[in-house]
C-alpha positions as CSV (number, residue, x, y, z in Angstrom):
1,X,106.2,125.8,46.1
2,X,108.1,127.7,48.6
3,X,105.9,127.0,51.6
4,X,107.2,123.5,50.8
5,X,111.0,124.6,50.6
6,X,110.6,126.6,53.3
7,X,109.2,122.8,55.1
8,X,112.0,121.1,53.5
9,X,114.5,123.2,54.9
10,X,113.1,123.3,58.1
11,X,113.0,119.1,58.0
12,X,116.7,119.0,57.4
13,X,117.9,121.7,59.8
14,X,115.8,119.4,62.5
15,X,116.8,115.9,61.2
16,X,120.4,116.0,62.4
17,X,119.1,117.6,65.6
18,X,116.3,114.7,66.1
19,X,119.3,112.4,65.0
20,X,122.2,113.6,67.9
21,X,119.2,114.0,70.5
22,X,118.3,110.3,70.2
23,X,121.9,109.0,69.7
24,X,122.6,110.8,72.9
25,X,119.3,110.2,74.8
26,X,119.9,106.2,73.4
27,X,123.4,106.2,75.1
28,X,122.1,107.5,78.3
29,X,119.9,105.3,78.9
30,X,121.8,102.4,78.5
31,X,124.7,103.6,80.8
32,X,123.0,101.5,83.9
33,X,123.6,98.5,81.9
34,X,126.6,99.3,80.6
35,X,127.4,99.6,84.6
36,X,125.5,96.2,85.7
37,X,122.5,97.7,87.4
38,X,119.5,98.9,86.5
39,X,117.2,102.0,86.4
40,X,114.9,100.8,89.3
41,X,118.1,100.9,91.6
42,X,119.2,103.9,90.1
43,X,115.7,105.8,90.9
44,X,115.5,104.6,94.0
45,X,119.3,105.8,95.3
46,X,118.2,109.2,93.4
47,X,115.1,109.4,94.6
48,X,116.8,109.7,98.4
49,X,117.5,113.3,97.1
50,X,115.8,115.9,99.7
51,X,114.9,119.3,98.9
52,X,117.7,120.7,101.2
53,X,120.2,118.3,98.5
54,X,119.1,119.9,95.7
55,X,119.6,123.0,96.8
56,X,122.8,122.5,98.0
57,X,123.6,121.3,94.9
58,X,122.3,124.3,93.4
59,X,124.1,126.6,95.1
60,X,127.3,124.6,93.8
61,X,126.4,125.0,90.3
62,X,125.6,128.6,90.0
63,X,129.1,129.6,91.6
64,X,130.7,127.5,89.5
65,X,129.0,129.4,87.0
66,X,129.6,133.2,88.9
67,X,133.7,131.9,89.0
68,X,133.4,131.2,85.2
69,X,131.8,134.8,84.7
70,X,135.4,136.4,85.7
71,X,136.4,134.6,82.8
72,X,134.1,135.7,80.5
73,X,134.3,139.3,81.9
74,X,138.5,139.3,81.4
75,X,138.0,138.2,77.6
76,X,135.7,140.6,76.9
77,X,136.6,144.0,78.6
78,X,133.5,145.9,80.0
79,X,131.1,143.5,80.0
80,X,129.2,143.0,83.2
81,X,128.7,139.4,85.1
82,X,125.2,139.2,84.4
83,X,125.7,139.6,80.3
84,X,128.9,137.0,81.2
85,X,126.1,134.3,82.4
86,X,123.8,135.2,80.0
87,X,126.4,134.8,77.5
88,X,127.6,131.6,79.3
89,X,124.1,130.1,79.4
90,X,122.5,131.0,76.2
91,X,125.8,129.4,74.3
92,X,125.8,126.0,76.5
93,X,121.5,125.9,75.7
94,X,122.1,125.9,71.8
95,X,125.5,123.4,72.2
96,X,124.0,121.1,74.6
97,X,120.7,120.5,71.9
98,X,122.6,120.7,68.4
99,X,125.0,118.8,67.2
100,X,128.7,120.6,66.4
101,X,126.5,122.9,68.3
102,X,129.5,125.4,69.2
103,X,129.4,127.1,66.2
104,X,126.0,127.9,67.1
105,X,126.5,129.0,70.1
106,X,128.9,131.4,69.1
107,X,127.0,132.9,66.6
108,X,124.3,133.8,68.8
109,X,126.5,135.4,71.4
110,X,127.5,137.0,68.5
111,X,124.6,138.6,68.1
112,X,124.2,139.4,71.6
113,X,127.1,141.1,72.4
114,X,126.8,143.4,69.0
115,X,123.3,144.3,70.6
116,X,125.6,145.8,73.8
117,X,127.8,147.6,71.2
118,X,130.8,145.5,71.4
119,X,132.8,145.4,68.0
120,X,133.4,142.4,65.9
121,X,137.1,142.9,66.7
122,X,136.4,142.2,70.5
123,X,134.0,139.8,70.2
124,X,136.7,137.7,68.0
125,X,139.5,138.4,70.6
126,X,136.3,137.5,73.4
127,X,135.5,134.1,72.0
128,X,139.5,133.1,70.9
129,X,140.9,133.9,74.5
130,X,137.4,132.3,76.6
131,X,138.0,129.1,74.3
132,X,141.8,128.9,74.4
133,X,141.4,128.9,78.2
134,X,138.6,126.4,77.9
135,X,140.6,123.7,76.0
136,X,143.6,124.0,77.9
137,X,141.3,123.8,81.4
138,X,140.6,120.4,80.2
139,X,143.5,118.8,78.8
140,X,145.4,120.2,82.3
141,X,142.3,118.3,83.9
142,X,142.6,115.5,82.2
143,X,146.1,115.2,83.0
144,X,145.6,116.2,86.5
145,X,143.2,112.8,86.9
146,X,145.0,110.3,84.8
147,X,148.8,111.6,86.6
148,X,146.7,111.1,90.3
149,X,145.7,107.9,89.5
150,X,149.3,106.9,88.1
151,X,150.7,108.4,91.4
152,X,148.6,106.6,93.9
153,X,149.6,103.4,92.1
154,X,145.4,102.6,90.9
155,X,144.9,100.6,88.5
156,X,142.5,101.4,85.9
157,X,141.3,100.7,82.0
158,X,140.7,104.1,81.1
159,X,137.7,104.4,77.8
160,X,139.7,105.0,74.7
161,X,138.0,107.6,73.9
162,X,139.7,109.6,77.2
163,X,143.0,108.3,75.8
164,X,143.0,109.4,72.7
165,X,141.6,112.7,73.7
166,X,144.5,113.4,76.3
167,X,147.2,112.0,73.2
168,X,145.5,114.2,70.6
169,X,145.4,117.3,73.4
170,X,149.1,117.2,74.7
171,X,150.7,115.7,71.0
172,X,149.2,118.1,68.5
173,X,147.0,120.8,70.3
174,X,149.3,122.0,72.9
175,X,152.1,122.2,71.0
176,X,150.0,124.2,68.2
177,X,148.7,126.6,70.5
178,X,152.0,127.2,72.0
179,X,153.8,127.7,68.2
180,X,150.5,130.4,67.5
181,X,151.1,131.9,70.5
182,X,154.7,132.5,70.9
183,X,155.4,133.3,66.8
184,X,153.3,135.9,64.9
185,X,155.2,134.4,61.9
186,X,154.0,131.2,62.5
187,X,150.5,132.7,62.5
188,X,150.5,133.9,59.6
189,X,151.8,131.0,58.2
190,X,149.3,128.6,59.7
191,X,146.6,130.9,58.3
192,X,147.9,131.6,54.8
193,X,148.0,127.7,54.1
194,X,144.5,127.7,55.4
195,X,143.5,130.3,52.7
196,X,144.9,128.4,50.3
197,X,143.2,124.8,51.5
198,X,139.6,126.7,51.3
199,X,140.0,128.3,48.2
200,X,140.9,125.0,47.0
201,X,137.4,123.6,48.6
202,X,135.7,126.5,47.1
203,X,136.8,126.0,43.2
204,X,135.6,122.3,43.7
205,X,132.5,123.7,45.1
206,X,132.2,126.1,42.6
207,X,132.4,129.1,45.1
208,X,133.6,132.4,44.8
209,X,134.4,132.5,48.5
210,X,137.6,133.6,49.8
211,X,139.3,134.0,53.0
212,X,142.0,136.2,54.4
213,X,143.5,134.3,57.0
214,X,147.3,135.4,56.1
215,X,146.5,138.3,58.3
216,X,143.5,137.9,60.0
217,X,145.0,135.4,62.6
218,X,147.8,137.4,63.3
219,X,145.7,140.1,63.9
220,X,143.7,137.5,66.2
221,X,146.8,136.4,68.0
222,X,147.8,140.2,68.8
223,X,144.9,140.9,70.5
224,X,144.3,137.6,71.9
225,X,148.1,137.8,73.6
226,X,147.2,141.8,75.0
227,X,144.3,140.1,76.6
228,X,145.8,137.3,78.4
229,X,149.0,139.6,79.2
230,X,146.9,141.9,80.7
231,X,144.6,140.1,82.3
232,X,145.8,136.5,83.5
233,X,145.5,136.5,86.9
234,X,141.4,136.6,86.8
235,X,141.7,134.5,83.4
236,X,143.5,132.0,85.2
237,X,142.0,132.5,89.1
238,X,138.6,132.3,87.0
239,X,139.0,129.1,85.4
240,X,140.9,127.3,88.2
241,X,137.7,128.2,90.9
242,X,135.5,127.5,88.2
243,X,137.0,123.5,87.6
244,X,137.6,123.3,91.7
245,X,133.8,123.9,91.8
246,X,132.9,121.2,89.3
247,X,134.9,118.7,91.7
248,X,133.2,119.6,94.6
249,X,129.6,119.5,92.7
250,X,130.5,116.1,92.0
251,X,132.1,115.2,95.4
252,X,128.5,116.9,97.0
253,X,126.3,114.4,94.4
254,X,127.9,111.4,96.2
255,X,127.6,112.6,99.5
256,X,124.0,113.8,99.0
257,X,123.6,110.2,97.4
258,X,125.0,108.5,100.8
259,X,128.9,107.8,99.3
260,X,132.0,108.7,99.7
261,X,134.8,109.7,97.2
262,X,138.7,110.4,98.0
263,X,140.2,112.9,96.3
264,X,141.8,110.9,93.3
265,X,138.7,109.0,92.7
266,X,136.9,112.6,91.9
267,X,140.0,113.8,90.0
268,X,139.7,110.9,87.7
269,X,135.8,111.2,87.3
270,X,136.5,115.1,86.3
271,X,138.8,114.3,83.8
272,X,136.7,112.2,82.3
273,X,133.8,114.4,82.0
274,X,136.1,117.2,81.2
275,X,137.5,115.5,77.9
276,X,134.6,113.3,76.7
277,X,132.7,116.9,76.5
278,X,135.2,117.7,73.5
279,X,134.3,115.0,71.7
280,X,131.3,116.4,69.5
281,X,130.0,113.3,68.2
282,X,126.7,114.3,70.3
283,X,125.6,117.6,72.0
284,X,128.3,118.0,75.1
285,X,129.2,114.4,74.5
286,X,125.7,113.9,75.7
287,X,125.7,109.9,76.5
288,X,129.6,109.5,76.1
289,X,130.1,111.4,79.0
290,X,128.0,109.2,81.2
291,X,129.3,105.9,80.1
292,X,133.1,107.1,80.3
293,X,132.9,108.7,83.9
294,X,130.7,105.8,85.0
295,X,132.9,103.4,83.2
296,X,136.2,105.0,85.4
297,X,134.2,105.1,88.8
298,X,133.4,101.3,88.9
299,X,136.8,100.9,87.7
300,X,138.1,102.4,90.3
301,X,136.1,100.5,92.7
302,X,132.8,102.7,92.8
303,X,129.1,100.9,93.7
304,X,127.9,100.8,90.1
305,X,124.2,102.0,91.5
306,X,126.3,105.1,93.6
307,X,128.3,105.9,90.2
308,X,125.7,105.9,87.9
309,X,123.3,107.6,90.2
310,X,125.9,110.1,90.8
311,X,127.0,111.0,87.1
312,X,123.3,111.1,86.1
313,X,122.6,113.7,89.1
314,X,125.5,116.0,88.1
315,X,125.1,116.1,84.4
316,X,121.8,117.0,85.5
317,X,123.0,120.0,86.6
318,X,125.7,120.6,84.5
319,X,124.1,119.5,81.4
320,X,120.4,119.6,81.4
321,X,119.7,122.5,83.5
322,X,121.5,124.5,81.5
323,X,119.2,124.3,78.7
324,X,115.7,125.2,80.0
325,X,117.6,128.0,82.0
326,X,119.5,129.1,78.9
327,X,116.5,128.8,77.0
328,X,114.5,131.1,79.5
329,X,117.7,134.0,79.6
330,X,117.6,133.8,76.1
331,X,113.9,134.2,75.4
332,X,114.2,137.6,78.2
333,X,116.5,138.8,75.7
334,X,114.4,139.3,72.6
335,X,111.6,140.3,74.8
336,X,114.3,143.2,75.5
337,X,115.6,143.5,72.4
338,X,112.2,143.7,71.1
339,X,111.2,146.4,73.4
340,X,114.1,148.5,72.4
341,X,113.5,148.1,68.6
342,X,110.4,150.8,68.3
343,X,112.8,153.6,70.0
């Protein structure tokens, strides 16, 4: 009997994973039709790629990830780059493959970063300030595109989907992070009503489960507010590089692909990909992404085989890659971890 709970747990942790995987994997494929061309076209213009491309390309991917290190490495004082990308790319490997896969993520950096000897306390202030910066990195990209575009008087039908994630971003988030930040009170306001809405789950549910927001995010916020006082010229240096180097990845696909992009046409193809990744319906918006960016290139007047082709090479990099790699830094970790256990 319990080898067959133990199976039927195992079945529905992987059903929802199976599920998002093929939703995702589903969407991608059909982007070339959603752009009016096919795969054959699209192999062929990819298939141009020379070795000397791909490393090029590689090159621009791992210093996008080196400049998001000194993010990483601000949030979480004394941790070195190396742990910073292995934090990075163990995180994005469990996101990019599970749905809602975040949480995830976080738990087994978690994990990681008690290994080094870091508190709870600083991994808490580590994952709130790296976030906070994340969000607000894409909502100011997002805005960046869509305001270009405005300015140099293109006209375009952005996906909804980017709309409503640039409302939703400057209407309610913004203006939530800003009333957390600025008023301690306000914190603990925000987080005493949340106690009370999950003990309210929790006597439906039956739980005994209870939660101490009232003072934990104020707590949170303290800390989180030393950090980014102390510390916002790499924060912000960090994450600026970081998003300058994901434009010029995706300038250097086209080029390596035998187009050309102005500077607004990348802008707006950024702030797509930017927003559509916070839209966890799939892994990393897996599928989403590449319809939305494609969608906004051939809008904008892109060759539908040059903008597929070119989304499809840089979520490569930016979304597939970092799982097998992730995957690889993570399994070097318990070997170490194991190593260390006898002593």
């Amino acid at each position: 009997m319990g080898t067959d709970m133990d199976a039927g747990g195992v079945l529905r942790r992987l059903v929802p994973v199976v599920v998002a995987l093929g939703t995702a994997a589903a969407l991608v494929v059909l982007v070339p039709r959603s752009a009016g061309t096919t795969w054959a076209a699209v192999r062929t213009t990819v298939g141009a790629l020379t070795v000397r491309d791909v490393a090029v390309l590689t090159a621009l991917w791992c210093a996008g990830l080196l400049a998001h290190s000194f993010v990483l490495t601000a949030s979480l004082p004394g941790l070195t780059t190396v742990r910073a990308l292995v934090l990075n790319l163990t995180g994005s490997a469990v996101a990019n493959v599970v749905p809602l896969g975040g949480a995830a993520g976080v738990g087994l950096n978690f994990a990681m970063a008690r290994g080094w000897g870091y508190s709870s306390r600083s991994f808490r202030t580590f994952t709130a300030v790296s976030n906070l910066l994340a969000v607000l990195a894409k909502l100011a990209a997002g805005a960046a595109g869509v305001s270009l575009v405005l300015l140099a008087g293109r006209s375009v039908a952005w996906p909804a989907d980017v709309v409503n994630a640039v409302v939703a971003g400057l209407l309610c988030v913004v203006p939530l992070l800003l009333v957390v930040l600025l008023s301690r009170r306000a914190t603990g306001l925000l987080g005493a009503g949340l106690d009370r809405v999950l003990a309210a789950v929790a006597a439906v549910v039956r739980s005994g489960w209870r939660t101490n927001l009232g003072s934990a995010l104020p707590a949170l916020r303290a800390d989180t507010v030393d950090v980014v006082r102390r510390r916002w010229g790499q924060l912000g240096t960090g994450m600026l590089a970081y998003l300058a180097l994901q434009g010029v990845l995706l300038w250097a696909c086209v080029h390596a692909l035998g187009g050309s992009l102005g500077l607004v046409v990348v802008a707006a193809a950024l702030a797509v990909d930017r927003l559509l990744t916070m839209v966890p319906i799939t892994p990393a918006g897996a599928g989403l992404v590449e319809a939305g960016t494609v969608a906004v290139l051939v809008a904008l007047g892109v060759d539908a085989v040059l903008a597929t082709s070119t989304v499809l090479v840089y979520r490569a990099f930016t979304f597939l890659l970092e799982i097998p790699v992730g995957g690889a830094a993570f399994a070097v970790w318990l070997l170490r971890r194991a190593r260390r256990a006898p002593a």
